[in-house]
N, C-alpha and C positions, 0 to 999 in steps of 0.2 A: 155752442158746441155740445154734441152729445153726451160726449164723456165726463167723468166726477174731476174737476181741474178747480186748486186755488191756489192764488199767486203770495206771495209771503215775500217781504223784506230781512233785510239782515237780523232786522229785528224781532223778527218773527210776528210782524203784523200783520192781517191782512189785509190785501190790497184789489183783493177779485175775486171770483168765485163764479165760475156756470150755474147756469140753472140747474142743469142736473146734480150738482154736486150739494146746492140748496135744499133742492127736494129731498134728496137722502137724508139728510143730514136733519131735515126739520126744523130749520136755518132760516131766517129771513136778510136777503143784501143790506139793509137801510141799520140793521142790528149787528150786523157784525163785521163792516168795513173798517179798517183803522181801529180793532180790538186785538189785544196778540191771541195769536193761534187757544193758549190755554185758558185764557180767560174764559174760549167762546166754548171749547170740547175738553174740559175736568175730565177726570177717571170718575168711573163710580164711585160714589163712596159707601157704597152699600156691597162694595167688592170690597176685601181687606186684602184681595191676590192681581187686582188689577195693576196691570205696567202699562197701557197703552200710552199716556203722556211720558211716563220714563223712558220708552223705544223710541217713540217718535222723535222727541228732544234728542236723543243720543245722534238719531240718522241724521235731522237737518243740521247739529254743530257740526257733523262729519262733513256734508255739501259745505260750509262755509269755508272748513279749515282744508278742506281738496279743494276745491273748485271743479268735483268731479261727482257725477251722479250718483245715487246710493239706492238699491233696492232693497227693500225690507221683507221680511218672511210674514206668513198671514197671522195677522193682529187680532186679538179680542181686543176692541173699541167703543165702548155701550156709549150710545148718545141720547142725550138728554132729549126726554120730551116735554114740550111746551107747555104752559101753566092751562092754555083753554081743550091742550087733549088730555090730561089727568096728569102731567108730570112724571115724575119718576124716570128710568134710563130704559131704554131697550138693549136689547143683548143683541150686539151685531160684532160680524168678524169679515176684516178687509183685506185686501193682497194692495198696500202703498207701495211707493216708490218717490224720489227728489230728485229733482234736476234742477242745477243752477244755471242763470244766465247771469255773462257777465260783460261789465262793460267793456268800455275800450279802453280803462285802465288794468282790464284782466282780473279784476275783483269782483264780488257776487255785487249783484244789483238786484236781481231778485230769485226767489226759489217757488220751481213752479211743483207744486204736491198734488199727486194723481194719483186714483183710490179706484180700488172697484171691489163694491161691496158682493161677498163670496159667500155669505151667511146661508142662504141656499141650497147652499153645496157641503158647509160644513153643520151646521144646525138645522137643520130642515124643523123648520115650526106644525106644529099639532093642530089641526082644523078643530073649531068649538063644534062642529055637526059630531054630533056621534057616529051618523051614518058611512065618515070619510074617516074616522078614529083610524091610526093606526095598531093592530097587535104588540102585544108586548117583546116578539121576538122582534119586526120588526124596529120597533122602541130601541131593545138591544142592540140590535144589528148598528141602530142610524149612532147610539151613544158610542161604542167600540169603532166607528167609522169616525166620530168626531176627535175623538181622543188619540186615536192612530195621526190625522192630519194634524191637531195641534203638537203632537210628540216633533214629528218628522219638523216642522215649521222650528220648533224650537233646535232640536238638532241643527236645521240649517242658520238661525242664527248662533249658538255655539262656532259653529265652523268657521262664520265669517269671522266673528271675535279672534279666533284662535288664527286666522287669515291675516287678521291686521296684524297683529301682536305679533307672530311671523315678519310683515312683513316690517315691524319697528325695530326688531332683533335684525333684519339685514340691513336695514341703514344704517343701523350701528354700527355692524360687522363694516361697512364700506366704510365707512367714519375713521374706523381704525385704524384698517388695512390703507388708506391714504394716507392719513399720518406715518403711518411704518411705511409707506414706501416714498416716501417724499422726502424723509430724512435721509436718505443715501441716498437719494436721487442730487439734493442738493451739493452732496459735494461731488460728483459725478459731472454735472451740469456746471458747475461751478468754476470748479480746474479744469474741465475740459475745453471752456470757453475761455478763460486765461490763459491756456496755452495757445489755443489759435491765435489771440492777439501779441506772445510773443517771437521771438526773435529765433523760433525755433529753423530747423531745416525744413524744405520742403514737407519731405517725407513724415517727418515726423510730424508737422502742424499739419498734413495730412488723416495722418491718422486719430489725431485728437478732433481735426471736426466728423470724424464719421462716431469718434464715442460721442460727444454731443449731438450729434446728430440721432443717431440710434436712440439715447435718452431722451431728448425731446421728443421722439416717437414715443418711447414707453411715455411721458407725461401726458403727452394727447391722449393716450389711449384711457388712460388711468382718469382723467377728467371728462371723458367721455361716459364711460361707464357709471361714474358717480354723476355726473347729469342727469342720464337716464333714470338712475335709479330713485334722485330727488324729485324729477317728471311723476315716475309713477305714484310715488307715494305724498305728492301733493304739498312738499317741500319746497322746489323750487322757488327763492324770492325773484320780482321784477321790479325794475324800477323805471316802469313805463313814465315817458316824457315826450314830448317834441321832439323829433328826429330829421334834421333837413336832411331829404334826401340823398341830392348834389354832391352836398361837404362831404358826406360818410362814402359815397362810391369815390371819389377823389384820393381819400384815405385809403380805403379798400384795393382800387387800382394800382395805387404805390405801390400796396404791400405786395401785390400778387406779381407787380413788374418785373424784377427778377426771375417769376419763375417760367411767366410765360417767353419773355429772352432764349432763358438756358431751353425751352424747349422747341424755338422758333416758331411761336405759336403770336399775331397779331391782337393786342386788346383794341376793341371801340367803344367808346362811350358816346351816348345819345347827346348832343352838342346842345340842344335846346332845353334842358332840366332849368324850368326856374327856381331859384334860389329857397323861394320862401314854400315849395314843396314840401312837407313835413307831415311821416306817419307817428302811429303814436304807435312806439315799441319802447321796449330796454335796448338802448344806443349798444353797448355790449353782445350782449344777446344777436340783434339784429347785424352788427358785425363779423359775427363768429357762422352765420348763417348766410352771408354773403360770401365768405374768407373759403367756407367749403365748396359753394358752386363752383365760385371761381375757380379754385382749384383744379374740383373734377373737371371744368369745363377744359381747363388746359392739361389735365393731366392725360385726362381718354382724346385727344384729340390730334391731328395728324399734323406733320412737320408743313407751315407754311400756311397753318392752319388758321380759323380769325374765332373768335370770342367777343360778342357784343352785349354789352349791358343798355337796355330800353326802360325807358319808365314811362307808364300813361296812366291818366285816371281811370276808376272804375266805376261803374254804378254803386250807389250806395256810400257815396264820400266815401272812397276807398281808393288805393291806388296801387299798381302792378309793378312791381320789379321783375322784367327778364333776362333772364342768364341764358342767352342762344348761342351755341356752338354749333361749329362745322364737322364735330368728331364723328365715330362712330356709330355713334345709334344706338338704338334697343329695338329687342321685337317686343309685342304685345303681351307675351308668355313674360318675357321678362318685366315690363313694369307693374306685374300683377306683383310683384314680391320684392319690387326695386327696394322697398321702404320696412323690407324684416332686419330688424342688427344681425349682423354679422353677415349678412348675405353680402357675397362678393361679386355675384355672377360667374362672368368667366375674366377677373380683372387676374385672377392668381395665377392662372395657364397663361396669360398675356405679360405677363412678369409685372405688373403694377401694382407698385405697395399699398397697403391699407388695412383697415381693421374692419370695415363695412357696418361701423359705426355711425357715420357723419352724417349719411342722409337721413336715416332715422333718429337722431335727433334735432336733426334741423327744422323733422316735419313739427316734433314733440315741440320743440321751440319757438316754431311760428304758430301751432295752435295756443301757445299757453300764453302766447303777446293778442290773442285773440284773431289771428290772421289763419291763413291757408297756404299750404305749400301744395302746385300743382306741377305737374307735369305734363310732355308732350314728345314722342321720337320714332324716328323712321332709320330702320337699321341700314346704315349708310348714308344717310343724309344729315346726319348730327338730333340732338337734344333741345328744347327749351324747358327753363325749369323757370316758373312763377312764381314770385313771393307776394301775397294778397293781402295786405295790412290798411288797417282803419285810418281816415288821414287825419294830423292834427296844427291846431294854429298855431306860426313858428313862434317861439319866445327869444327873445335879444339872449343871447348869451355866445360862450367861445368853449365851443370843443374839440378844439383840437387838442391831442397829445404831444408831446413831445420828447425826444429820446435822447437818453442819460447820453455825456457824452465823454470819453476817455479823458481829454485834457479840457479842465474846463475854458470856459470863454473869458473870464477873467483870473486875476489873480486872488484865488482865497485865503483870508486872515485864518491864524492859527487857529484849531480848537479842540476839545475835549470831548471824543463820544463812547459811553460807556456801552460795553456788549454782556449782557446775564446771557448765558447760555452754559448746558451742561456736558453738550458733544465738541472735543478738544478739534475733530475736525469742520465745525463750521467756524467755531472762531480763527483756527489757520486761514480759512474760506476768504473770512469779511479782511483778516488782516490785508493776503496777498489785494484785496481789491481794493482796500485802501490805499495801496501802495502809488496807486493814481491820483492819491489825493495828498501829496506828502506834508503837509501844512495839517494835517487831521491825525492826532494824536490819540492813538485806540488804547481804553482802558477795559480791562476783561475780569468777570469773575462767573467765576461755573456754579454757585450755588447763590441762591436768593438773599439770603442773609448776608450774605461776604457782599452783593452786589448792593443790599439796600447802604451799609457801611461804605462803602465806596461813593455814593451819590452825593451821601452828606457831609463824606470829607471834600471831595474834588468839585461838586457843585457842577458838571458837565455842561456842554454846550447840546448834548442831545443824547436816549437813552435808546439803544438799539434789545427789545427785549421779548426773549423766546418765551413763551405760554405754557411748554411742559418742562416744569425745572424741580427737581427730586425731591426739595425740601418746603416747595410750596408754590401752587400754581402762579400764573403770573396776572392774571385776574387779580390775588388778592398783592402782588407786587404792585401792581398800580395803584390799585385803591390807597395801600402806605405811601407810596410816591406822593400822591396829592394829598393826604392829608396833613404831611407833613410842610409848613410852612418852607422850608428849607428849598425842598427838593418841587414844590407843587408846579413852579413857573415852566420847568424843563421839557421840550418836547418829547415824548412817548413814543417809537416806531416799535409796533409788534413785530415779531420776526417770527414766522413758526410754519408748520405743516399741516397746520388746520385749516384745510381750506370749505370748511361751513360757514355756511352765507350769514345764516343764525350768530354764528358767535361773532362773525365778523360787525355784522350790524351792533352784534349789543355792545362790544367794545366802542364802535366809534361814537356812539351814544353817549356812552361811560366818558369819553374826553379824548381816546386815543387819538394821538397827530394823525398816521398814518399805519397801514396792514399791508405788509407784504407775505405773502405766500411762497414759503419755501416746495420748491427749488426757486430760487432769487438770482433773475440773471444780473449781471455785472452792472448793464450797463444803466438797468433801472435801480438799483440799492445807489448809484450815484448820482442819477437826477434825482431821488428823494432827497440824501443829504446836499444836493445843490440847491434846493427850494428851500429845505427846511433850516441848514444852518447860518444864511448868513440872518436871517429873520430872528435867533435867539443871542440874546448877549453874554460875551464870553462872562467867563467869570470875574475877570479883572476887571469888565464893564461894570459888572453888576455890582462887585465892593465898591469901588469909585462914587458910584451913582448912592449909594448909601453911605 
């Protein structure tokens, strides 16, 4: 290749390099294959102002920890010359940039560093001919030329700094703002969903599923926006695996059953998917990314209308999921913009709800599982939307989910589960839903310290426990929990409105049983304690047994 290209590991070794980028560099391949990047390009040391290995380090950890390219502003970079041309560093300045490639786990595999040396342009070197000397104005001119483009270079790196930093201060802000709106969401969602399942009137269990209903719209909306915003800033965890196919559209069809019904819209699925079919995605992810086609595909589409889901392989051990409908269409004008958020088209003068969120993060979501989200439409003749994902070898395993359920299947032994929370309305919340479980015995206290004294008196059969609690987070509530002999055996269910992937990981690391994500619908807070409680021993088990 023509161009200055070297390929780098996670580890920042190298793994290849052009010829041309050799030649610059004054580099030999057989000497610096499998050396890390610094070992083989030091800073001068005859510079006491040189950063080139401090910038450069700073940009490829940033490609690691995004999985997103990073340009750099132009570098003073002196490279080393060779012992047989006299040694010492020449003074050279570059315009770099990184880009990562990643596998099909969506992790970097490797980082590819592309350079074009600008020295030229910004130092322009002095011929040993006298007769080519340049004057001293022009001398001037080229120093005040060099100084002006190093200024400006730096300015633009300040800005990108002052860029990120920005952009760490709005996932904060979104950090926040979830947690505050997910607290009142919870009990919104909560009771709204306990009334529909009571014995109300028509009218009135009418009107409580359109407040759940509306609130569950605000939650999508609200977990949309913070997806996107964890996409951009290179947050997003995945937890790429083996995905069969089949099973997950199975799942997928159920869910959307319903809706295609209530709109008299026909599903088909491809009858021949074999089994051991399997891409390599986050089974979540990839769910939530199916859940919206589908949707769309029955939402924009005409009464008596069909919806087929196709699978074929692709080239490149890859494989196609399509989402084809009979609906409306697009023109060309319109899928130039299909995939900006918030664009809705003309869905709002067509009266169909939305945030015009979904597809733009479906595309962000199937690029970040390493796939492609593609599209295809003829305005009146329906849609095909493509999901383009790597394939992977099925592993034996069962995922299926399954859903908490009102009355359980058998009869449950008494128990004790304690609830640390400090809002009087989520504990009314878990009460009214325990009330399904009349054999479950709820022990409550709103501040940490009252709650850890309760653990050690009553000994519970499981600890239902909120993470922002006034007098001491619930992080360091755990950590007490276990290390107290007493209380250590007890399962752990977080309860909170922190729905960061991050914290959620480091908890279940920590030991946590299980994380739920407030707003907590009904009927899953009751299949956790349907798995979780008959597996601990009550307390009168436990004294016995000792």
């Amino acid at each position: 290749m023509p161009g200055l290209y070297m390929v780098l590991d996670p580890q920042l070794r190298i793994q290849a390099a052009t010829d041309a980028y050799l030649n610059a560099t004054m580099t030999e391949r057989e000497k610096v294959i499998g050396r890390h990047i610094f070992a083989v390009f030091p800073d001068n040391p005859d510079d006491p102002d040189a950063t080139g290995t401090t910038n450069l380090r700073a940009s490829l950890e940033r490609v690691i920890a995004t999985r997103l390219p990073d340009a750099m502003a132009v570098q003073q970079y002196d490279v080393e010359r060779p012992a047989e041309a006299g040694g010492g560093f020449d003074t050279r300045y570059w315009s770099p940039g990184n880009s990562p490639v990643l596998g099909p786990d969506g992790q970097v595999r490797y980082i590819i560093h592309q350079a074009e040396d600008v020295t030229e342009f910004v130092a322009p070197q002095r011929r040993g001919d006298d007769s080519r000397q340049r004057s001293d104005d022009l001398r001037e001119h080229t120093e005040r030329m060099q100084a002006e483009i190093m200024r400006r270079s730096r300015e633009l790196d300040e800005a990108n700094r002052a860029l990120r930093a920005a952009d760490d201060a709005k996932n904060q802000f979104l950090s926040r703002v979830s947690h505050e709106l997910r607290t009142p969401l919870n009990a919104i969602l909560g009771f709204s969903e306990l009334l529909t399942l009571s014995e109300l009137e028509v009218g009135y269990r009418t009107w409580a599923g359109m407040i759940h209903s509306a609130g569950s719209h605000l939650l999508a909306l609200l977990d949309d926006v913070l997806d996107i915003a964890r996409i951009e800033g290179g947050n997003l965890n995945l937890a790429v695996e083996p995905v069969p196919i089949r099973a997950l559209l199975v799942e997928v069809l159920d869910l959307v059953g319903p809706i295609a019904d209530a709109a008299d819209v026909r599903l088909n699925q491809s009858p021949d998917i074999p089994g051991d079919w399997c891409v390599a995605a986050d089974r979540q992810r990839l769910r939530q990314v199916l859940m919206n086609l589908l949707s769309n595909a029955i939402k924009y589409n005409h009464p008596t209308g069909t919806v087929t889901v196709a699978v074929e392989p692709e080239p490149g051990e890859q494989f196609r999921i399509n989402v084809i409908d009979s609906g409306r269409g697009m023109t060309q004008e319109s899928l130039k913009v299909l995939f900006t958020p918030f664009e809705r088209l003309d869905a709002a003068k067509a009266g169909f709800q939305g945030t015009g969120l979904g597809l733009s993060l479906s595309r962000h979501l199937t690029t970040s599982m390493a796939g492609r989200l593609e599209v295809s439409s003829e305005l009146g003749e329906g849609s095909t939307f493509g999901v383009v994902l790597p394939s992977a070898v099925a592993v034996p395993g069962d995922h299926e989910v399954g859903e908490g359920r009102l009355v359980p299947e058998g009869t449950t032994r008494p128990a004790k589960v304690l609830y640390v929370e400090d809002v009087l309305g989520n504990i009314r919340l878990v009460e009214d839903i325990l009330a399904h479980r009349p054999t479950i015995t709820l022990i409550s206290a709103e501040r940490a310290s009252v709650g850890l004294d309760l653990a050690r008196q009553h000994v519970p059969d499981l600890i239902l426990l909120d993470l922002h609690l006034p007098d001491m987070s619930g992080d360091e509530v755990f950590e007490l929990l276990r290390a107290d002999p007493v209380t250590s055996h007890i399962p752990v269910v977080a309860l909170s409105a922190d729905a960061t992937a991050h914290h959620i990981e480091q908890l279940r690391q920590a030991g946590v049983t299980a994380y739920l994500t407030k707003p907590v619908a009904v009927r899953e807070l009751l299949a956790t304690l349907d798995r979780l409680l008959p597996a601990a021993p009550s307390h009168r088990e436990s004294r016995s047994l000792r």
